[in-house]
C-alpha positions as CSV (number, residue, x, y, z in Angstrom):
1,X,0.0,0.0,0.0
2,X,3.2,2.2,0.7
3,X,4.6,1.9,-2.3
4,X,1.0,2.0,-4.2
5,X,0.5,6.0,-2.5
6,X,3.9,7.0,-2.7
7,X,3.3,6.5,-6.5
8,X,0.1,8.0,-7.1
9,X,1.5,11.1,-5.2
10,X,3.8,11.3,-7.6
11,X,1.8,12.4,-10.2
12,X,0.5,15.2,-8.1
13,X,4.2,16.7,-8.7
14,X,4.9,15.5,-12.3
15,X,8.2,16.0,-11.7
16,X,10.0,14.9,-8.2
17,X,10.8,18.0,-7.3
18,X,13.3,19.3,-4.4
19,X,11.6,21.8,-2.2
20,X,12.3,25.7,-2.7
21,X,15.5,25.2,-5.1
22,X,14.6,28.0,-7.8
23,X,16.4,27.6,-11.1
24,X,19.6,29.2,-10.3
25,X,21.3,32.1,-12.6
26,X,25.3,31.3,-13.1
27,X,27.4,31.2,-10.0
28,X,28.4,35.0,-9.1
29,X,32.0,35.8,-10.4
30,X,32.0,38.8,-7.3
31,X,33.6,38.1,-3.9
32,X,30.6,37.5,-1.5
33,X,29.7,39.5,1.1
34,X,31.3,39.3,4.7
35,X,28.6,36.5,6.5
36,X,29.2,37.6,9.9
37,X,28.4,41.3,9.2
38,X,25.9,40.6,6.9
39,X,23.9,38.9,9.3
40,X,24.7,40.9,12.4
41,X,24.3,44.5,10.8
42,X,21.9,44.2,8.0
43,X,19.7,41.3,8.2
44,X,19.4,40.3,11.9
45,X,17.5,44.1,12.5
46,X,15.7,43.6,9.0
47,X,14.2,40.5,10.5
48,X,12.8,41.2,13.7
49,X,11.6,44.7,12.0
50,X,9.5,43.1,10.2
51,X,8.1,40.6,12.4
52,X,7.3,43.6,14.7
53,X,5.5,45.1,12.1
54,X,3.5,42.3,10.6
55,X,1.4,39.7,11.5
56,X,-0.3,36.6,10.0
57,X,-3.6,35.1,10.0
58,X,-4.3,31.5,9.1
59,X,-7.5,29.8,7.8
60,X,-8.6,26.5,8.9
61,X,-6.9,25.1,6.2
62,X,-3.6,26.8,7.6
63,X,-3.6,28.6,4.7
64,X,-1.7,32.1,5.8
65,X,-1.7,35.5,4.7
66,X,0.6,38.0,5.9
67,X,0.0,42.2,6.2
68,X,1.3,45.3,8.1
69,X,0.0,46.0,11.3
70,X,-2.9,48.5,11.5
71,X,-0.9,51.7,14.1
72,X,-4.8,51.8,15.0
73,X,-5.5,48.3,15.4
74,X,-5.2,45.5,17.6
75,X,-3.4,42.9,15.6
76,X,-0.7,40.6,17.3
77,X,2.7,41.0,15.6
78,X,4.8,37.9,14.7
79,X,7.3,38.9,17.2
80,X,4.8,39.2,20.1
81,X,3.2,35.9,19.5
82,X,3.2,33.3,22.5
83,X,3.5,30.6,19.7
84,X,7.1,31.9,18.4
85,X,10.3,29.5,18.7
86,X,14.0,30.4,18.1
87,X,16.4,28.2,17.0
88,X,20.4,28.9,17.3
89,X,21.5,27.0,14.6
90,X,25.8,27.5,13.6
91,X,26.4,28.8,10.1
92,X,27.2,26.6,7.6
93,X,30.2,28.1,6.7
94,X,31.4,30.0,9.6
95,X,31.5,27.9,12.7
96,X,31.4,31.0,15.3
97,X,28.3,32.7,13.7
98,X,24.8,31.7,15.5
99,X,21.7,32.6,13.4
100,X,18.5,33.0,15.1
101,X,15.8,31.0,12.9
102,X,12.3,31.9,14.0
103,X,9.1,29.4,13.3
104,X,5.6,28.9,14.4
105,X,4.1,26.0,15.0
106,X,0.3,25.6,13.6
107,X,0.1,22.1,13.9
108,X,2.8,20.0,15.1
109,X,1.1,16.9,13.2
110,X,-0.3,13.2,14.5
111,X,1.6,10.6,12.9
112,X,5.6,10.2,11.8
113,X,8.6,12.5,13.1
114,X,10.1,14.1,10.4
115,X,13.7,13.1,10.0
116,X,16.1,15.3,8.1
117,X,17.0,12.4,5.8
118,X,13.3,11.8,4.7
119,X,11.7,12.6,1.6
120,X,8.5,14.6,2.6
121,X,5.3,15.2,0.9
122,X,4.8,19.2,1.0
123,X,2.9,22.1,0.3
124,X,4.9,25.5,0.7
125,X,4.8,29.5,0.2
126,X,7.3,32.0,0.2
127,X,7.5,35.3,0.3
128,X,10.4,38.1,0.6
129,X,10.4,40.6,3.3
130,X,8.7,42.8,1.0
131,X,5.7,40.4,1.6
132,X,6.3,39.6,-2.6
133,X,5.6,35.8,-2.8
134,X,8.1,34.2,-4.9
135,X,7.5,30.5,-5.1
136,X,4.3,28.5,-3.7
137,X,3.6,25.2,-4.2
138,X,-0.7,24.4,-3.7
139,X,-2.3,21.8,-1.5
140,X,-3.4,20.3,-4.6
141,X,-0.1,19.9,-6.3
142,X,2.5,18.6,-3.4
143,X,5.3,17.8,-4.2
144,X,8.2,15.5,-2.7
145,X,10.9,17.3,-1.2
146,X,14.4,15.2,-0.5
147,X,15.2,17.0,3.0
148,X,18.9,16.2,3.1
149,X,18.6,18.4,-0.5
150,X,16.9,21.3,0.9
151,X,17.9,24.6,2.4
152,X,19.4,24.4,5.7
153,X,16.4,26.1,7.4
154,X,13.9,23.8,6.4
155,X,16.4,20.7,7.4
156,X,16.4,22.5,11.1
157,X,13.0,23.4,11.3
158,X,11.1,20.6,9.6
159,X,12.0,17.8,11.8
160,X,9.9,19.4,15.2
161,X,6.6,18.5,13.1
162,X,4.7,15.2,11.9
163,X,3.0,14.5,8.8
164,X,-0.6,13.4,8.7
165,X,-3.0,10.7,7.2
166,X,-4.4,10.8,3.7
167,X,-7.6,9.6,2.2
168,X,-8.1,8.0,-1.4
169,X,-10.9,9.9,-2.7
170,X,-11.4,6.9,-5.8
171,X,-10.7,9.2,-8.1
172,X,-7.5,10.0,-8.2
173,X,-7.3,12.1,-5.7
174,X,-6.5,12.6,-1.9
175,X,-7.3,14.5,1.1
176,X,-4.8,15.0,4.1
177,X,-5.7,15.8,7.6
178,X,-3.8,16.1,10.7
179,X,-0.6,16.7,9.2
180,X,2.3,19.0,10.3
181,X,1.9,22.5,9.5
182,X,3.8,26.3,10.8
183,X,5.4,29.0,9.5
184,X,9.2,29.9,9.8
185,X,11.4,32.8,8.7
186,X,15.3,32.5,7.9
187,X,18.1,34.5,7.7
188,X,19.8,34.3,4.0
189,X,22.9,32.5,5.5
190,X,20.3,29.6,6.4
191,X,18.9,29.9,2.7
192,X,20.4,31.2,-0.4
193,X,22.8,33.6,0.9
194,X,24.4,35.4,-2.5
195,X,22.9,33.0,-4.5
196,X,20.7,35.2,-6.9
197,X,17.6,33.1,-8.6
198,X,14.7,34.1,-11.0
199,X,12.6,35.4,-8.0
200,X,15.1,35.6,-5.1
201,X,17.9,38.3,-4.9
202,X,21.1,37.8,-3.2
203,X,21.0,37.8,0.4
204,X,17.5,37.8,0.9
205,X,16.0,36.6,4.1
206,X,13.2,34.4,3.4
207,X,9.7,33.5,5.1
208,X,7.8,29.9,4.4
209,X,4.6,28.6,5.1
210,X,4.4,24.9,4.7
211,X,2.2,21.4,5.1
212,X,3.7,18.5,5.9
213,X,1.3,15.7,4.4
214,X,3.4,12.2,4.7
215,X,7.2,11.1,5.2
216,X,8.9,8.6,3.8
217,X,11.6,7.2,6.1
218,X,12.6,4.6,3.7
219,X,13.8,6.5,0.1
220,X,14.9,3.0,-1.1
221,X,12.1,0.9,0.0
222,X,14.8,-1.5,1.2
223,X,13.8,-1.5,5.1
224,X,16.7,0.0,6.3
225,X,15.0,3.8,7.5
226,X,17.1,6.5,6.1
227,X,18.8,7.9,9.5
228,X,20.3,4.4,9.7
229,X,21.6,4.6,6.1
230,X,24.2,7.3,7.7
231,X,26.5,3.8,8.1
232,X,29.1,6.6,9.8
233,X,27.3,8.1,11.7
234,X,28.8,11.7,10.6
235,X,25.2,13.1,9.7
236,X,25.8,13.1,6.3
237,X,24.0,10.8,3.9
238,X,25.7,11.5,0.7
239,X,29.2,10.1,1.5
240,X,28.1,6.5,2.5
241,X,28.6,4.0,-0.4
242,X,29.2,0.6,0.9
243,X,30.0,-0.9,-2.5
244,X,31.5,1.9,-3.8
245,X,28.8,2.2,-7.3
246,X,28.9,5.9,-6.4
247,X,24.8,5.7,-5.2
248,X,24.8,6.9,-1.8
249,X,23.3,3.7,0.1
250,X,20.0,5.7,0.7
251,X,18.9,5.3,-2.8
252,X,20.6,1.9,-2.9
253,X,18.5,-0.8,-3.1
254,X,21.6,-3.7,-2.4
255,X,23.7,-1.3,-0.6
256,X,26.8,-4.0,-0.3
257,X,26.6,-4.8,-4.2
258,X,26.1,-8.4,-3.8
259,X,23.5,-8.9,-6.1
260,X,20.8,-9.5,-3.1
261,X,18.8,-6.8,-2.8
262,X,19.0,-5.3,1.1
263,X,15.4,-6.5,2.0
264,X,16.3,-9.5,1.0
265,X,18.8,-10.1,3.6
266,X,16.4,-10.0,6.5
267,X,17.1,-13.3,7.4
268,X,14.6,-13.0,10.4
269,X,12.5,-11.8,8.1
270,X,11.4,-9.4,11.5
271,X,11.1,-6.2,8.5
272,X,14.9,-5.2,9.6
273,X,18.0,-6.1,8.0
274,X,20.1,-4.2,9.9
275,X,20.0,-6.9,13.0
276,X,20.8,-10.1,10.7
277,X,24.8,-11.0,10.7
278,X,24.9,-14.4,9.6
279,X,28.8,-14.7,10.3
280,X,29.1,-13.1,13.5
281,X,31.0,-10.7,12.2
282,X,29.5,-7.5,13.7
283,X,28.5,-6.0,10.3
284,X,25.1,-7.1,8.8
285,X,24.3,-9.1,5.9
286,X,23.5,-6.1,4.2
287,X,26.7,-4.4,4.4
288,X,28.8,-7.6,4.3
289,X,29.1,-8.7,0.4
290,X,30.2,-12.5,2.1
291,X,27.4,-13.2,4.0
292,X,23.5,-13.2,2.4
């Protein structure tokens, strides 16, 4: 049944798409601006302005809009909700810069924890300080982000929510409830940074808005869940080849090359083949090309 919805979903995106990763212009031949004082003098203020200035309102289908605050009214700004988390999360690039990276929870969602090696089924919007959206993706057409893939905001933030359950309309169709849902706005250095696109400038902090409808913890369908495809444990996915066939184990389906496909060396056949060693060895079948 898995594999059966993980399909049809597919054709809700056409294309398997990774989450908010605009078509790129050409890599910038300039020298990029200073990251620490970038953040600290320009975009840290910028930030917090404008979540003291604006405020959101969300439909019961945690659908969002976002305005100025009315000097006459009585709207709560972003900055003053009770709802708003902060995240210190390390630069990518600069080990002794802290970002703070703000989010809302709307829904914290009923079923599966989002891992940040999943592929997730997602609806998103974005918008610009400026409150110009620049890329949404629509309930209707979700697509399936590969997390590890993705910006380093959503890797940070996406994990504190669920997804949801889905029902098969019989007609193609599906409808999601209960799923994982908030809103979160980054500094540049946790999205593009100087990387200019077709509807992002350089150095642009960013605000999303997104659903989380279902995650798949298994990109392979092997049975080994992705956060246990990190064989060295170093956090990083893309650099753990057991056979060396340069396809990262995560979307390798007989990760030690052996010509048995991984599920199939669940000896136990208890749905894990990460605790079958045959030999005693103290590495599994799986990752052992002598043992099946």
């Amino acid at each position: 049944m898995k594999i059966r919805i993980l399909s049809l979903l597919g054709l809700f995106s056409l294309l398997v798409l990774n989450s908010c990763k605009p078509k790129e212009d050409p890599a910038p031949t300039y020298t990029p601006k200073d990251r620490v004082k970038e953040y600290n003098d320009v975009e840290k203020d910028s930030i917090i302005t404008y979540m003291q200035t604006h405020y959101y309102t969300v439909d019961a289908q945690y659908n969002v809009t976002l305005d100025t605050i009315d000097p006459a009214g009585s709207q709560v700004s972003i900055w003053d909700d009770p709802n708003l988390q902060v995240l210190q999360v390390e630069d990518p690039k600069v080990s002794d810069l802290i970002y703070d990276l703000f989010y809302i929870p709307f829904n914290i969602g009923t079923q599966r924890q989002v891992v940040k090696f999943d592929n997730i089924l997602v609806a998103y919007k974005g918008w610009l300080l400026n409150n110009e959206v620049f890329d949404e993706q629509v309930e209707h057409w979700p697509i399936w982000m590969k997390l590890p893939e993705a910006i380093k905001a959503w890797q940070e933030v996406l994990p504190f929510f669920k997804d949801g359950t889905y029902t098969d309309n019989g007609d193609g169709t599906f409808s999601f409830s209960g799923f994982g849902t908030g809103l979160l706005i980054t500094p540049s250095g946790l999205a593009y940074y100087n990387r200019k696109t077709n509807e992002i400038p350089a150095y642009s902090p960013l605000i999303f808005t997104f659903k989380i409808f279902l995650d798949d913890e298994d990109n392979d369908n092997d049975l080994v869940k992705n956060i246990d495809e990190d064989v060295n444990g170093n956090g990083d996915i893309s650099d753990d080849d057991t056979d060396g066939d340069f396809i990262p184990n995560i979307y390798d389906n007989d990760d030690d090359g052996d010509g048995i496909l991984t599920k199939d060396e669940d000896t136990n056949h208890d749905g894990d083949p990460t605790n079958d060693d045959s030999d005693g060895d103290g590495t599994p079948n799986y990752l052992d090309a002598d043992t099946h």
